[in-house]
N, C-alpha and C positions, 0 to 999 in steps of 0.2 A: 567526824564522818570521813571514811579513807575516799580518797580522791578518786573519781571513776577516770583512768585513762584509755580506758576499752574504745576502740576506732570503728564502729560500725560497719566501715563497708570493706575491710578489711578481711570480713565474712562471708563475701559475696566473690566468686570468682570474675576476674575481668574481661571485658567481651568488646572484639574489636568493632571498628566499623562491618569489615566485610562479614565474620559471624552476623552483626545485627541483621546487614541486611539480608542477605542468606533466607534467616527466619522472615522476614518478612515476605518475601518474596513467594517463601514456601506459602505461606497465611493466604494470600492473593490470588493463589491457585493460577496461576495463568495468566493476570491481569497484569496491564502494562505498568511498571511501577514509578515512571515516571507521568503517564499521564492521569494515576490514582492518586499519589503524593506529591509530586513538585508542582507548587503554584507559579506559574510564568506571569511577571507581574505587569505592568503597565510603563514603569519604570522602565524595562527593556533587561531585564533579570532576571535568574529563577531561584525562587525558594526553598529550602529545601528542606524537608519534616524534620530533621532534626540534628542538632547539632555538637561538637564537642570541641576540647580542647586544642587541638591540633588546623581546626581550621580558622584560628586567629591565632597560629602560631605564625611572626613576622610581620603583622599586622602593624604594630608598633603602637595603635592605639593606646595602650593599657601601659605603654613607657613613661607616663608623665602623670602629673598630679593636679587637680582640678587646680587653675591657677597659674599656669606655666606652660611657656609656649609650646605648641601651634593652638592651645585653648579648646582640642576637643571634648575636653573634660568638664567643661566650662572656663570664663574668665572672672573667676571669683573664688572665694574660699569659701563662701554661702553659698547658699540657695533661698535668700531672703528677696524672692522677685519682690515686684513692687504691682501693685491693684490697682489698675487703672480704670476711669470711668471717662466716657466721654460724654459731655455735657450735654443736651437737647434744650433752647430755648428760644425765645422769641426774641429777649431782647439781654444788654448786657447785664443787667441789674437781676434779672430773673437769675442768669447764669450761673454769677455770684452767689445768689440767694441758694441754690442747689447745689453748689459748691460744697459752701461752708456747711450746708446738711451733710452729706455725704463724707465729708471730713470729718464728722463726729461718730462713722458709722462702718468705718475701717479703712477707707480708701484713702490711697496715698500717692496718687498718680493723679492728673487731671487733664481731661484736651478739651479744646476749648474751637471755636470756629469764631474769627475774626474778619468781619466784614470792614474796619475802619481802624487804624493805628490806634487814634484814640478811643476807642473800647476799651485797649489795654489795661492801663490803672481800674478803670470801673470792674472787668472782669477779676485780677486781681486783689481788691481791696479787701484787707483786713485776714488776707491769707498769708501763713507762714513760710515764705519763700526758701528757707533752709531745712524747713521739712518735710515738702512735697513737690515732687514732681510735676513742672507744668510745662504742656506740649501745646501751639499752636498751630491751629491751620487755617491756611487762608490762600488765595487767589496767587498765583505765583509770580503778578506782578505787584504785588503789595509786600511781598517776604521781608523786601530789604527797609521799606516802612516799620513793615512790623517787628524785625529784631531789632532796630531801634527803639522803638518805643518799650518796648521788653526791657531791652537792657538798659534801660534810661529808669524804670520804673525799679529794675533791681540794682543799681545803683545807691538810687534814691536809700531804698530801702538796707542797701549797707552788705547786699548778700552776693558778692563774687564771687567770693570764696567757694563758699556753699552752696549756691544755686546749681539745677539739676534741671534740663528740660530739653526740649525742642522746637526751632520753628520749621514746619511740613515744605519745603522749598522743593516742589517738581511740578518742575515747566512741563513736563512729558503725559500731564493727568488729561490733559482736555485730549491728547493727540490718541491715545490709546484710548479714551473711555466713546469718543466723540469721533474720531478719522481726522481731525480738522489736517489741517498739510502742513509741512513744513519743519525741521528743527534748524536752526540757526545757531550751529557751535558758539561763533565768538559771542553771540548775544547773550547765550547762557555760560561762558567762561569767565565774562563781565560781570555780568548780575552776580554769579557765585563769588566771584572775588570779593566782589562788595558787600555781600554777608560775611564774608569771614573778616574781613576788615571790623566790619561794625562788633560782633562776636567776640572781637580777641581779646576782649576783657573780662569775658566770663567765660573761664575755661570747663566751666559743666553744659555748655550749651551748645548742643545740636544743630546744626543748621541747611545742611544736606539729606533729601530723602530719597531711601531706592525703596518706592513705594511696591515693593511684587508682589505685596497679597492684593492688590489690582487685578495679577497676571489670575491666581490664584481664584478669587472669586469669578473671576470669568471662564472655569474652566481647565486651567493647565492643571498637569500635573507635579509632581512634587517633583522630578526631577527638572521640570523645565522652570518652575518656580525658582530653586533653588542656581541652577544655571544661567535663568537669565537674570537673577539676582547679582550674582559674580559680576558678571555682563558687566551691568548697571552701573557699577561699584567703582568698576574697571574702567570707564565710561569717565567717572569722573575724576577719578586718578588721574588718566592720561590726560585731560582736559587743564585739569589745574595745576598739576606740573610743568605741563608742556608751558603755561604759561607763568613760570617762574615759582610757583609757589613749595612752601618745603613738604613732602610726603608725608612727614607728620603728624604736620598743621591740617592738613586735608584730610587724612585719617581718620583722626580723630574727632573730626565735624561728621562725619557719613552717620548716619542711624537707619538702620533697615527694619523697614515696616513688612513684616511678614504676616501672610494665615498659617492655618493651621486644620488640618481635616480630620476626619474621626477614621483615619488609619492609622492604628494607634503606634504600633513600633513604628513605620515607615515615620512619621514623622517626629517622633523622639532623634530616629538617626539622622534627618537631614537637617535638623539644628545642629548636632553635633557635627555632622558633616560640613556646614557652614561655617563654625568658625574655623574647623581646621583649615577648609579650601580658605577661607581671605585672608587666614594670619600668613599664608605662605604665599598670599600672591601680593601682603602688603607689603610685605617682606624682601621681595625684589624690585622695590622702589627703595632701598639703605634707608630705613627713617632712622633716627637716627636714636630711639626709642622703641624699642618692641611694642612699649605698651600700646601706644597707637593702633599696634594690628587686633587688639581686642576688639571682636565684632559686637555693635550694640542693637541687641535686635527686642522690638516689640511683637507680639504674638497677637493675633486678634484670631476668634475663631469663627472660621468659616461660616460665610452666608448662602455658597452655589448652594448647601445641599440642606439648607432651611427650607421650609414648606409651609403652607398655608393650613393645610390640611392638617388635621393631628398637631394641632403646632405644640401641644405639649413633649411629644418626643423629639421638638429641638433641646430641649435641655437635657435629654442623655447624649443628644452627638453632643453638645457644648461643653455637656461636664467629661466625656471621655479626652476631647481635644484640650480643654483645661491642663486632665494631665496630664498630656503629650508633652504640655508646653513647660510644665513646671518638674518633672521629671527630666526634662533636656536640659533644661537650667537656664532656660533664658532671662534677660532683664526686669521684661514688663508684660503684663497678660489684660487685655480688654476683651472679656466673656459679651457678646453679641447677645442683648436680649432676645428672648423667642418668640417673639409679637413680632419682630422688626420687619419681616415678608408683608403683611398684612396693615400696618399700624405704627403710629409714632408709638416706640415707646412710652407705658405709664410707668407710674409709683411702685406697683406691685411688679412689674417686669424686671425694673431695675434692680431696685431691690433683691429678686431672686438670683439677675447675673453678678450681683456681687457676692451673695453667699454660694454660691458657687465655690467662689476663691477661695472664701475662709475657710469652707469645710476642708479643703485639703492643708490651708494652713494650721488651722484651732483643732481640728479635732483627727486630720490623720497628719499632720506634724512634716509636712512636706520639703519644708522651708526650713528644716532641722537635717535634712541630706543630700549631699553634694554628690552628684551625677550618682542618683540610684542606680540607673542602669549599668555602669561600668564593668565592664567586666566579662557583662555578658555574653556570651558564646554568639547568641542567633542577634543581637542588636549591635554588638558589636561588628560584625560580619556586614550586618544592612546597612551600618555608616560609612565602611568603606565602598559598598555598592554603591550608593546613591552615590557616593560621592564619584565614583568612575564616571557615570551617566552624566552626573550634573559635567563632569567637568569634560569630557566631549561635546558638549552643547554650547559650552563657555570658549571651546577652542574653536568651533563651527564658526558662532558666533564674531572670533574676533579676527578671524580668515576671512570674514565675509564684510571689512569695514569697522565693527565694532558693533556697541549694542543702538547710539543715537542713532546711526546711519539702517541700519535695521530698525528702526522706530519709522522712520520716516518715508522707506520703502513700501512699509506695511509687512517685511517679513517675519515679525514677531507677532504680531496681531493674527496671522492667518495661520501661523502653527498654533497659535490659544486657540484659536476658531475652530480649526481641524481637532485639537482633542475635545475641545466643548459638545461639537458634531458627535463625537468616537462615545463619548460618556451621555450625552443625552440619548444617543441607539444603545448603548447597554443598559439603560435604567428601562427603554420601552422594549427590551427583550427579560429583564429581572438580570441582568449579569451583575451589576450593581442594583442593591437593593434600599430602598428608602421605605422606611417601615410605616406605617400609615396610609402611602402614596400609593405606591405600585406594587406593595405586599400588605395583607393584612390591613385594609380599610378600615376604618369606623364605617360603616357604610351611610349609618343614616344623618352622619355631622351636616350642617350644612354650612356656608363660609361666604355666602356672595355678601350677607348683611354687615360682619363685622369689617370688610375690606373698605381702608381707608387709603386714598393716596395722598393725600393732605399730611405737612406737618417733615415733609421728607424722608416718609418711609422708601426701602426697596422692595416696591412689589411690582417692579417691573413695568412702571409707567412708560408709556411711547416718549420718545426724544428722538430729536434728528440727528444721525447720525449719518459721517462720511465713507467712503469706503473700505477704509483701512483702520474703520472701528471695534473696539472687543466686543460681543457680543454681550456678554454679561448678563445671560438668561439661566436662572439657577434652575437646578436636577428637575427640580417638580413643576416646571410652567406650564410642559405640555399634557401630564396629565391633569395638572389643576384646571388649566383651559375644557379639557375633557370633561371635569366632573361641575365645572361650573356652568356648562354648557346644558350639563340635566337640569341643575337646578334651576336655570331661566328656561327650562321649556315648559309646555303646558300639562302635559300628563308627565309623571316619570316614570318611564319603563319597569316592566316587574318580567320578573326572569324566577322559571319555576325550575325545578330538583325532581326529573323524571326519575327516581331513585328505581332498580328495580335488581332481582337476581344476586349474585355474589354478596354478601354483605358487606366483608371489608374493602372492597375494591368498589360499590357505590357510595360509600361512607368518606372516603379517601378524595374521590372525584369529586362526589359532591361538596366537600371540601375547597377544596381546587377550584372549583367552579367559582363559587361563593366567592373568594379572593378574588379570582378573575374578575367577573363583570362588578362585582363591589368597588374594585377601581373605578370604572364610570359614575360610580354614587348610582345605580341600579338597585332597586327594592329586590329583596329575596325571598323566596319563597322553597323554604327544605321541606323536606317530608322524612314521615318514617319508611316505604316505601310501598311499591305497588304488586300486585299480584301478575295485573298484565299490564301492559300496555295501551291497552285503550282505556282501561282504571284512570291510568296518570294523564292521558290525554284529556278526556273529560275532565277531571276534578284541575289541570291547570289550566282551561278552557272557561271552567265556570268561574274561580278567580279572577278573570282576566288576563293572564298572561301573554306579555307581548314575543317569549323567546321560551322555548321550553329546553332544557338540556339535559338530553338522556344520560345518565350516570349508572355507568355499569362496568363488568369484566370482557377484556378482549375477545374473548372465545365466546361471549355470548351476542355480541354486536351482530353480527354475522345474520344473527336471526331475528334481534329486538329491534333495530335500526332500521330496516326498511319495512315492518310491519308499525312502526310506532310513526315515520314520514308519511307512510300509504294514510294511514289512519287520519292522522291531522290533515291533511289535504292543504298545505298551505294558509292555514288559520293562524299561524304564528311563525315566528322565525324556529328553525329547529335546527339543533346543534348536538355535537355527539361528545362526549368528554373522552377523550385522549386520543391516540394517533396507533389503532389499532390494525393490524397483519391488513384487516379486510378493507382496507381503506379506497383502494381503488375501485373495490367492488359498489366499495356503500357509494361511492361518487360518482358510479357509472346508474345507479340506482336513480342521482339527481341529489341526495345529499352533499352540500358543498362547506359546509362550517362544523368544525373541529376545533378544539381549546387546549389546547396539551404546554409541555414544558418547554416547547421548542419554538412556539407561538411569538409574535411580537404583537406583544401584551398590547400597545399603545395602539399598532396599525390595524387590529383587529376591532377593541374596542373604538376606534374614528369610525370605522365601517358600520358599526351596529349602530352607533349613533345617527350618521347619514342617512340609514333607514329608519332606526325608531322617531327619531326627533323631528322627521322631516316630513310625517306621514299626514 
């Protein structure tokens, strides 16, 4: 067969930027084309619909090859992450016992939570210490207990060499989850010293954490996530240099525990963006070793924006953030089961967030390509974004003391606050959208029975906290509070579908509608529609309805809207669907509730409830 070397687009004439936009422009008729097309993101950037060669032209990105420094390609010639679980148990021998399960069942990563040095052997026992990954966590005044006894047990066991792990060493978890006061540098210059002393014989051992998916789960964004990451990092650089130690040595003990959100490119590039930014900030400490500046980062995915409600579509955010994480190419990936809002994880929970992993290992082959993304035009572009933002934050940051001296101020805690604040009013306006929750209900789920706080789930239990505490309230609390608040009341409101007139334009609203007070977990009642308006008043009158909401066309409000208020006499709440011309007229009428797109979904729905619930 003769060889096809015919070039396909060789056919097609070439068309610059400024033609594309041109055409587009014309398409738009008049429409602003940056406020149709560029998305302005949160990060403190703009997006741009589309991209080409020339604008990762100098970039330098795509200069190196996964595996060589500054590592934004990754720091591997794989992409054979590793499947981390972390354990849930009562006691050590349990732990164990679900270990060695889970070792037979793909996993190859382990963390483990350590209440007493000697646990250690027990939790470990009869596990292959040179073929899995094992990460501790514990109390941050027990660490340097606990890397001993670790490294006493892997010794024992003959495996220095080979041994791969972590122990979770950050003093900084009580002060940021909790307010508590205080950082005391040399305290913590001490104690870290004295890990990496104990450490220095198992050179696969982790022993330093910049725990920022903390920051993460309580709300920051990915740029501050990823900046105060650096911070952190940087934090402890200075700290353990300063006091003699070699930058290598210190380097190479750092493991950064990151999240990971279901913005899917954004957080593909700010993994790659991370290793770039610390291979070049390790870099100016002369280690005396490159390798050292290989950032080693675990991936866990996101719990802010896990929900109670619907919790089965945690598992498409987890499985999208999955492969955020495995597409950037990180070390280790822990898939958060999607019980965990509501419930200790069980058997069947677990289980699902491990196959998670595999499907993108076994059967779409993930862990067979090294930084898929490269290359690309629009991801390549968002890596060096983030990475600008992260790294103005990280200079903020260390013009202002550094990142411990900003722990202790409480000025890192109150910028997470402040965007936790920014992103829980864009979930109660829909600008961020949680699907189950504040779009597209189930309506009639209900969720107060299966709510367990036992066992230490995060479902948002009360703890006392100080004042320069994270918040650490996920996307959904406050309309879950909303709809759990129906479901312990005595009647639950029903809310009717005055459909009447236009057809697609009552079809659409009443649509609308339905999403709308569905959020509150509100019974609904649609109709096919009405002739008149006193049809629909009586017939949602003899059902009962506590909220009736006329759904109709703008041009016909005008007429239906105060003859459908007159009619009902205040026998029910009455609401108009969307925010039409005559708006001031129909409010001067005495109609005051309207539902539209511009609405703040949550402040509206609290209101209705204060009246139905309270009646």
């Amino acid at each position: 067969m003769a060889e096809n070397n015919e070039r396909l687009f060789d056919q097609f004439p070439e068309v610059s930027y400024a033609e594309w936009r041109a055409k587009v422009e014309a398409d738009l008729k008049g429409a602003d084309f940056n406020k149709k097309l560029v998305w302005r993101t949160n990060e403190g950037f703009s997006v741009e619909p589309v991209y080409r060669a020339e604008d990762i032209a100098g970039l330098g990105t795509t200069d190196t090859l996964p595996g060589q420094y500054p590592y934004v390609r990754g720091t591997r010639t794989d992409n054979d992450w590793l499947s981390r679980q972390n354990i849930v148990a009562d006691t050590p021998e349990e732990a164990n016992a679900i270990a060695l399960d889970v070792l037979g069942k793909g996993i190859n990563s382990l963390g483990f939570k350590v209440s007493d040095p000697a646990e250690v052997p027990v939790l470990l026992k009869d596990i292959c210490l040179s073929c899995v990954e094992i990460n501790l966590n514990c109390c941050p005044g027990k660490a340097v207990a606990v890397a001993e006894a670790l490294v006493a047990y892997v010794k024992e066991q003959g495996a220095e060499a080979s041994f791969k792990g972590s122990v979770d060493y950050n003093p900084l978890r009580r002060q940021l989850r909790h307010g508590v006061e205080g950082v005391d540098t040399a305290a913590l210059a001490a104690e870290a010293a004295a890990l990496l002393d104990v450490v220095a014989a198992v050179p696969g051992l982790r022993c330093i954490a910049v725990d920022c998916g903390i920051l993460a789960d309580a709300g920051a964004y990915i740029y501050q996530e990823l900046g105060y990451a650096l911070a952190w990092g940087t934090a402890w650089m200075n700290l353990l240099t300063d006091a003699g130690r070699k930058p290598e040595e210190v380097a190479s003990r750092i493991k950064f525990n990151m999240c990971v959100s279901s913005n899917f490119f954004m957080e593909i590039a700010k993994f790659r963006a991370a290793r770039m930014l610390w291979a070049q900030i390790v870099e100016q400490y002369k280690p005396a070793c490159l390798d050292s500046a290989k950032m080693m980062v675990c991936a866990t995915t996101s719990r802010f924006n896990q929900t109670i409600y619907d919790a089965h579509v945690n598992l498409l955010r987890s499985q999208t953030e999955t492969f955020s994480a495995c597409v950037a190419g990180v070390d280790s990936i822990v898939v958060t089961p999607f019980d965990v809002t509501y419930k200790r994880p069980d058997a069947f929970s677990e289980r699902i967030a491990r196959n998670q992993q595999f499907l993108l290992k076994e059967e779409s082959h993930m862990d067979k390509v090294v930084d898929p993304a490269g290359g690309s035009y629009y991801v390549e572009t968002l890596t060096v974004a983030i990475a600008r933002e992260a790294w103005k934050l990280f200079l903020a940051v260390e013009d202002n003391g550094g990142f411990f001296a900003q722990v202790a101020d409480g000025t890192v805690q109150k910028a997470v606050n402040e965007s936790c604040d920014k992103r829980h009013s864009d979930v109660a306006r829909r600008k961020e959208i949680l699907l189950g929750t504040n779009q597209y209900p189930n309506i009639n789920e209900k969720a107060a029975d299966k709510i367990e706080c036992a066992g230490g789930c995060s479902c948002g239990c009360a703890t006392e906290k100080g004042p320069n505490a994270l918040s650490m309230k996920r996307a959904a609390t406050d309309f879950e509070a909303l709809r759990l608040a129906t479901e312990a009341a005595a009647k639950r409101p029903k809310v009717f579908m005055l459909t009447i007139g236009n057809l697609a334009m009552r079809l659409a609203r009443a649509q609308f509608s339905t999403n709308f007070f569905g959020c509150a977990g509100y019974e609904i009642i649609d109709n096919l529609g009405f002739d008149t308006v006193e049809q629909g008043v009586d017939a949602a009158l003899a059902q009962g309805a506590d909220v009736i909401v006329l759904c109709s066309s703008d041009d016909e409000y005008a007429e239906l809207a105060p003859a459908a208020f007159k009619y009902l006499d205040r026998r029910a709440e009455f609401v108009v669907a969307g925010a039409p011309a005559c708006t001031d007229e129909l409010k001067a009428a005495g109609i005051n509730d309207f539902v539209h797109v511009r609405c703040n979904v949550l402040d509206t729905l609290r209101d209705f409830n204060n009246r139905l619930l309270n009646k």
